[in-house]
C-alpha positions as CSV (number, residue, x, y, z in Angstrom):
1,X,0.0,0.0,0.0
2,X,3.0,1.9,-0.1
3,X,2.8,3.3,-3.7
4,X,0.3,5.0,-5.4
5,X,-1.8,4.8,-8.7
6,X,1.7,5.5,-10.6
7,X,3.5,3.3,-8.7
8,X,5.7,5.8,-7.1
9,X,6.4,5.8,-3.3
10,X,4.2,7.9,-1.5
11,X,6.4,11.2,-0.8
12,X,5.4,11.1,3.3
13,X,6.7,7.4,3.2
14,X,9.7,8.3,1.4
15,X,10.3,11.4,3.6
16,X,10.2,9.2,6.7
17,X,12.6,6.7,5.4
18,X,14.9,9.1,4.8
19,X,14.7,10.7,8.2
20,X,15.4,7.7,10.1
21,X,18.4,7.0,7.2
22,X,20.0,9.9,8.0
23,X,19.5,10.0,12.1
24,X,20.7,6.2,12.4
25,X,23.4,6.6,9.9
26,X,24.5,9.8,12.1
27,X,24.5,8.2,15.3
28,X,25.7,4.5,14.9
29,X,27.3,5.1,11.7
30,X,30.6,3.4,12.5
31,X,28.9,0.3,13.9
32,X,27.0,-0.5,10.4
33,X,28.6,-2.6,7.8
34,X,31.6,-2.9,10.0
35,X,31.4,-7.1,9.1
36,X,30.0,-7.6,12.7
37,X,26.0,-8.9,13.5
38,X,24.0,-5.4,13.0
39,X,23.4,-3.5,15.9
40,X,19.9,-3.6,17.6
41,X,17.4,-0.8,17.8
42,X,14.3,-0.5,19.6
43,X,10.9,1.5,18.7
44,X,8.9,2.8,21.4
45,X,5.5,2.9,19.9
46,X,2.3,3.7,21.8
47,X,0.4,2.7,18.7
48,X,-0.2,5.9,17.8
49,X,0.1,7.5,14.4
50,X,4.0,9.4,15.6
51,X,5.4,6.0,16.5
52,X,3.4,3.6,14.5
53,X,4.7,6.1,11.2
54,X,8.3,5.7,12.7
55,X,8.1,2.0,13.0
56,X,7.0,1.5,10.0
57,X,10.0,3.6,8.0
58,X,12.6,1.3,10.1
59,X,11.1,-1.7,9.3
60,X,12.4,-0.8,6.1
61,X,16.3,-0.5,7.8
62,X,15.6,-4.0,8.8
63,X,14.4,-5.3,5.5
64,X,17.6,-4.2,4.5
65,X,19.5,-6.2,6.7
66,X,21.3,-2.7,8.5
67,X,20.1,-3.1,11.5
68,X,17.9,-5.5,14.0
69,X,14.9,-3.6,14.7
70,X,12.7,-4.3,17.7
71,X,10.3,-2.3,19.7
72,X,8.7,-1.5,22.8
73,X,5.2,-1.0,23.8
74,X,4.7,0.4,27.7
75,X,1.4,-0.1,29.2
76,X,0.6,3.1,31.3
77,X,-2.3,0.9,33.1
78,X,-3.9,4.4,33.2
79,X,-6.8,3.6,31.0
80,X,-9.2,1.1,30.6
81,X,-8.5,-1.4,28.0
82,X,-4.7,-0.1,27.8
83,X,-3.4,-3.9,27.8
84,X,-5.5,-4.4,24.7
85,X,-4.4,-1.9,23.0
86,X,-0.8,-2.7,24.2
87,X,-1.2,-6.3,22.8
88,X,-2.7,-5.0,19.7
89,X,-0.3,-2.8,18.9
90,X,2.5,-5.7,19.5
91,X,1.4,-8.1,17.1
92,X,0.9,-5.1,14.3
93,X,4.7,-4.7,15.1
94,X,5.0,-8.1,15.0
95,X,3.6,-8.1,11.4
96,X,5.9,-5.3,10.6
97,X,8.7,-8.2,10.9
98,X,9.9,-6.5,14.2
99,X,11.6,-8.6,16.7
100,X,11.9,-8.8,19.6
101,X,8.6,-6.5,20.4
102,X,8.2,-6.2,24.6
103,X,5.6,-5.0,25.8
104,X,6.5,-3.3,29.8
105,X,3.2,-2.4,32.0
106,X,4.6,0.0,34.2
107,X,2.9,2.0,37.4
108,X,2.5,5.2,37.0
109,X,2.3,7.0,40.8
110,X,-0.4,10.1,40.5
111,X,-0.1,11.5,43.9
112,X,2.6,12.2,45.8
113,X,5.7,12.4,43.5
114,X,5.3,16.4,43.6
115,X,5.3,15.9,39.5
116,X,2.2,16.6,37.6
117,X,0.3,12.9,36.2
118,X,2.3,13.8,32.3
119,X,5.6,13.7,34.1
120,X,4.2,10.7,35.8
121,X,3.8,8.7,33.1
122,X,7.2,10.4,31.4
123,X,9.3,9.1,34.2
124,X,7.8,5.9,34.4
125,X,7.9,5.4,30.2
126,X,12.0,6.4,30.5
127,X,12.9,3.9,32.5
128,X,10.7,1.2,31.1
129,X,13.0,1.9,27.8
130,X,16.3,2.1,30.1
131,X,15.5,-1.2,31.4
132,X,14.6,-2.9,28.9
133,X,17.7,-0.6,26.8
134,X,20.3,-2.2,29.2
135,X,18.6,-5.8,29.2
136,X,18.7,-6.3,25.6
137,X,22.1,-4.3,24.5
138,X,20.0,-2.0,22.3
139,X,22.4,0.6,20.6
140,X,19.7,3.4,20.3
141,X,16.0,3.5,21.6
142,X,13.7,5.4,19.0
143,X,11.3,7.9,19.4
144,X,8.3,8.9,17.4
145,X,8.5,12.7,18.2
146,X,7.0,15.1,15.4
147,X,7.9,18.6,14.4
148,X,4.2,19.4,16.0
149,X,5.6,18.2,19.0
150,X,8.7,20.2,18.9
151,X,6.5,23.2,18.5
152,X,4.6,22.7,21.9
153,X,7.8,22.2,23.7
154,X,8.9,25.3,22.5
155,X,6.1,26.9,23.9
156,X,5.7,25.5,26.7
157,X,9.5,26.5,27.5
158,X,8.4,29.9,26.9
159,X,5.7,30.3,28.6
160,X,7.9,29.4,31.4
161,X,10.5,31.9,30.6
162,X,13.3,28.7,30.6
163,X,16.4,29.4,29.0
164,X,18.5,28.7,25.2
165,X,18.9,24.8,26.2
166,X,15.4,24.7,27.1
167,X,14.0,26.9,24.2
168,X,16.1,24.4,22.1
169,X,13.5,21.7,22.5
170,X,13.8,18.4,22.0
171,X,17.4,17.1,20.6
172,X,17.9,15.1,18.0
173,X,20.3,12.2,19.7
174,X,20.6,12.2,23.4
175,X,22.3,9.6,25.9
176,X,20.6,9.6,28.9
177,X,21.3,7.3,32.0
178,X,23.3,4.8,29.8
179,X,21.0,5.0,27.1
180,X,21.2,6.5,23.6
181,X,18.1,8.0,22.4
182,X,16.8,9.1,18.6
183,X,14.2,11.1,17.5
184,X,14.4,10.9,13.8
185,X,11.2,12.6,12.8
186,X,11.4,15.9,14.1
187,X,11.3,17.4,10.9
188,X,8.2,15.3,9.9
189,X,4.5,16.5,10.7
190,X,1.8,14.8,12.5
191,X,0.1,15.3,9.5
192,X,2.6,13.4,7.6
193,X,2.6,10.6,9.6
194,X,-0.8,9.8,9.8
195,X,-0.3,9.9,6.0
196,X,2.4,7.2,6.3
197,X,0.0,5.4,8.4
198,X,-2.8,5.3,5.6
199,X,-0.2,4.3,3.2
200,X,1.0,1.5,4.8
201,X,-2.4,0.1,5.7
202,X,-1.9,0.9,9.2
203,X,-4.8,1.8,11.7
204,X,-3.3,3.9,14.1
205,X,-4.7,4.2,18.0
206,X,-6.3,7.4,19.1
207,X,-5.0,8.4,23.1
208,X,-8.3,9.7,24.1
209,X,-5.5,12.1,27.1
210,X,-4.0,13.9,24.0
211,X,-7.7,15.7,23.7
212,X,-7.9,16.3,27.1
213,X,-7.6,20.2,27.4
214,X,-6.8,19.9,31.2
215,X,-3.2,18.9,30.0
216,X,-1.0,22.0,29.1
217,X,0.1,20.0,26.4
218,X,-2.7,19.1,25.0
219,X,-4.2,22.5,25.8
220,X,-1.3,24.1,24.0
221,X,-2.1,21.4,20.8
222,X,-5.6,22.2,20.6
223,X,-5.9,25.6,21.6
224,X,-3.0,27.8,21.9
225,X,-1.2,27.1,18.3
226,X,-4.7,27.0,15.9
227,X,-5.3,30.3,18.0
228,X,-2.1,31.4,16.9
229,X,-2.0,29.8,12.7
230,X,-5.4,32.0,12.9
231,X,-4.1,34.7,13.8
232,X,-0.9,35.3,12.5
233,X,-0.8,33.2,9.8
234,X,0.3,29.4,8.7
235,X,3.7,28.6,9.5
236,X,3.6,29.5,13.7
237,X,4.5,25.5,14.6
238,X,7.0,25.5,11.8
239,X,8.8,28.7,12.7
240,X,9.0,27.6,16.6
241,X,10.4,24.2,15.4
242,X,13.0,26.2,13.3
243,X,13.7,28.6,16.5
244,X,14.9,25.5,18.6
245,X,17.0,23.6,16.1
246,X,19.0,27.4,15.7
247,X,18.9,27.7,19.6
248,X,20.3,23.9,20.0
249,X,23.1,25.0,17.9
250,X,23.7,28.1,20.2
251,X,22.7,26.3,23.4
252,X,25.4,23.5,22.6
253,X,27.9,26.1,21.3
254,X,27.7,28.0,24.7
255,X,27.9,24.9,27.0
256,X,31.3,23.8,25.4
257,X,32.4,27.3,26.3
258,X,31.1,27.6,29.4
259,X,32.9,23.6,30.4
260,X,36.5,25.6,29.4
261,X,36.0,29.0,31.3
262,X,34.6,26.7,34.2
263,X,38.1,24.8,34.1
264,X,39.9,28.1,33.9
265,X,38.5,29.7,37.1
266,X,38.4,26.6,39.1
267,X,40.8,27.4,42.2
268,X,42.9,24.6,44.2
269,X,43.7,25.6,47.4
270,X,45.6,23.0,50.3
271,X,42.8,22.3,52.6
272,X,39.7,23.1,50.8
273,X,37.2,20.7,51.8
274,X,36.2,18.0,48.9
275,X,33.0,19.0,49.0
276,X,33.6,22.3,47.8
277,X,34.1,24.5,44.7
278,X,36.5,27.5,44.7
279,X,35.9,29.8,41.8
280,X,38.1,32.8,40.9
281,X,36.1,35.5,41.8
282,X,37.8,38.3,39.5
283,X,37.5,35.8,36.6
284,X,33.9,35.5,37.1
285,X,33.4,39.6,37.4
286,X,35.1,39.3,33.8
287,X,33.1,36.5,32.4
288,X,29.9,37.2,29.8
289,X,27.1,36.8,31.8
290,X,26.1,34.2,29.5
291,X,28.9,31.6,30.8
292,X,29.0,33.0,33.9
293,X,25.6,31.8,35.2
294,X,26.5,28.1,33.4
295,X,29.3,28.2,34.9
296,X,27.6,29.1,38.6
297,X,25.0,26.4,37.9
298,X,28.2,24.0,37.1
299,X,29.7,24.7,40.2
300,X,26.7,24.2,42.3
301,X,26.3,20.0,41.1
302,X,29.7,19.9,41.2
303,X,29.4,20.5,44.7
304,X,27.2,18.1,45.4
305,X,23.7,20.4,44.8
306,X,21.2,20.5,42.5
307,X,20.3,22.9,39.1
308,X,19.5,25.7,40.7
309,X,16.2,27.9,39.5
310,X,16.4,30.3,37.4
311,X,15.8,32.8,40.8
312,X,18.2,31.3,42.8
313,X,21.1,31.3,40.3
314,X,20.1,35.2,39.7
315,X,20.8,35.6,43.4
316,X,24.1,33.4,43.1
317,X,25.1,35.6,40.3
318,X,24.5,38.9,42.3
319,X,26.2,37.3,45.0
320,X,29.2,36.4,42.6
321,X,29.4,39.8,42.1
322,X,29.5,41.5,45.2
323,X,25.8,43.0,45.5
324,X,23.5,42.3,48.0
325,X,24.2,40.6,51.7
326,X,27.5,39.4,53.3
327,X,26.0,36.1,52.6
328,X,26.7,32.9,52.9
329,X,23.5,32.4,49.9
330,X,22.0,28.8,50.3
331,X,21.2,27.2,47.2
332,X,19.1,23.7,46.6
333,X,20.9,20.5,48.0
334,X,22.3,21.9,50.9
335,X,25.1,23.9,49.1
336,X,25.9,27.5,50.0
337,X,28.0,29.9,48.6
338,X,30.4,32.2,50.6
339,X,33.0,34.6,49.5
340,X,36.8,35.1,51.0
341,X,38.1,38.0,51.5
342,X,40.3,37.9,55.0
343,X,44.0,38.6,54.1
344,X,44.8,35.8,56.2
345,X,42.5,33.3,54.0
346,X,44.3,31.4,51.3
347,X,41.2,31.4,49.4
348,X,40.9,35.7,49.3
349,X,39.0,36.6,46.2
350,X,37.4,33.5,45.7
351,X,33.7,31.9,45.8
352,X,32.9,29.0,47.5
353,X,30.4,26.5,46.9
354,X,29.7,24.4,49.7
355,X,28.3,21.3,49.9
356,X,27.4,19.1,52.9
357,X,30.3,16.9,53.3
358,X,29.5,13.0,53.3
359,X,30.6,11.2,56.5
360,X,33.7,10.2,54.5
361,X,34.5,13.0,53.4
362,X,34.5,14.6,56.9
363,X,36.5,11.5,58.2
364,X,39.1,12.4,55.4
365,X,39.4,15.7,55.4
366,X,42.4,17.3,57.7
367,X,40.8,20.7,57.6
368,X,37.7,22.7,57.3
369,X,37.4,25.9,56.4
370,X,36.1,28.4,58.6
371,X,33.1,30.2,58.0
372,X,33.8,33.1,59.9
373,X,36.9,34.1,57.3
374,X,34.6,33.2,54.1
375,X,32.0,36.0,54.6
């Protein structure tokens, strides 16, 4: 069902194939047609049009004899009649000549996780597929994301005033906890891939929670961007796609800047504490404020915190700086930042991140500083 009345391959079929091509050629290119058994992908298809689409154009990959192509299908259990559709959309995987096809029920917790129920099921989806990732060897786990839903993540990023990485959406290839994960059709359309779908005889399942207007996402889906196409015209999801793949650039451009000026004003100083991070202060007054506040947030997981908020790394930066209070300025994970400036401190002119030592590391450590000369 793949061609049409003249024979030809229907263009939204041919797009797809080419966009998994291309994305699986870019990431595990050295380990194809290197003489040893082809590496092993996954799908994770919901049975939706996105995934079922993405499946579909791998299959092909496999009918080649490139790669082993398998695929995943996680039961949320959130629904009623979620394990038929699960075991449905299996054996249509199945038929695609996919193998091996798992399908992983997982629990997704909807109350006290302090995560709203999308994150929920996020979270509990991720590592289904790192599981099952690391069990089977898989070289990349694929994803059916769309340029539609690049769009809403761009959006949603904005409306939360997030920064470039953020505003950069979704990327392309990502390794996360071990895993290597691909989105090869964030160029293609929803549109496009129900097309696919049709073309390849394939009847895709509808999530009745991607209507549901309660959801941000599915408010922003339904709502925000037709609003938006009415009003200023065709082309708002495609332009807001565009903005993140220029921002990745920038956003990954930056980061590899900010990792050198981070090594530069990193300070060693006999007795510091191994919990701690000493930055050069003067080098950070100098800095673009563009590294400088990567580099801040750097040094506060480095010593043993968390990414600070976009508030509290404003205040860090202030602090950096030599505005506001004496400090110290506590920051998420039980680090705090102090500045030295006693003549008698080895550490004058520097910041100090301070994390909460670890029992070994107090055992260890010869010397603390002392707070009273860090102010």
């Amino acid at each position: 069902m793949q061609q049409g009345r003249t024979g030809r391959l229907n263009p939204a079929v041919a797009r797809a194939r080419r966009a998994v091509q291309r994305t699986v050629d870019a990431a595990l290119g050295p380990d194809l047609g290197n003489g040893t058994a082809p590496p092993l992908v996954l799908v994770g298809c919901s049975g939706g049009a996105d995934s079922l689409a993405l499946a579909a154009a791998t299959a092909h990959l496999l009918r080649r004899g490139r790669l082993r192509v398998g695929a995943m299908v996680v039961d949320h259990q959130l629904q009623e009649g979620s394990a038929e559709v699960a075991s449905r959309t299996a054996a249509t995987l199945r038929g695609m000549g996919l193998d091996p096809v798992y399908v992983e029920r997982v629990h997704v917790a909807r109350t006290g996780t302090g995560t709203g129920p999308e994150m929920a099921a996020r979270l509990a989806r991720y590592e289904a597929f790192r599981a099952v990732a690391e069990r089977t060897g898989a070289a990349a786990v694929l994803l059916g994301h769309t340029r539609d839903d690049q769009s809403e993540t761009v959006l949603l990023g904005l409306t939360r005033g997030s920064g470039t990485r953020s505003l950069s959406g979704m990327p392309e290839s990502l390794v996360k906890d071990g895993v290597r994960y691909l989105r090869p059709l964030l160029n293609i359309t929803r549109a496009e891939t129900e097309t696919v779908c049709a073309a390849e005889g394939l009847q895709p399942w509808h999530d009745p929670s991607n209507a549901d207007t309660a959801l941000t996402r599915s408010r922003i889906r339904h709502e925000v961007l037709p609003f938006l196409e009415s009003q200023l015209g065709p082309g708002v999801a495609r332009a807001l796609a565009r903005t993140a793949s220029v921002l990745g650039a920038d956003a990954d451009y930056l980061e590899e800047q900010a990792a050198a000026a981070y090594d530069d004003a990193r300070v060693q100083v006999e007795g510091t504490a191994a919990s701690s991070v000493l930055l050069d202060g003067a080098g950070l007054q100098q800095m673009p404020a563009a590294l400088r506040r990567r580099v801040l947030a750097r040094a506060c997981v480095d010593a043993g915190g968390e990414t600070p908020t976009f508030e509290r790394l404003g205040a860090l930066e202030d602090f950096a700086l030599g505005y506001g209070a004496a400090g110290p300025v506590q920051m998420a994970g039980k680090v705090a930042a102090w500045r030295h400036r006693s003549d008698a401190d080895h550490a004058r002119g520097c910041l100090e991140l301070r994390g909460e030592p670890t029992p070994a590391a107090q055992q260890t450590s010869s010397t603390q500083n002392n707070p009273g000369s860090a102010q």
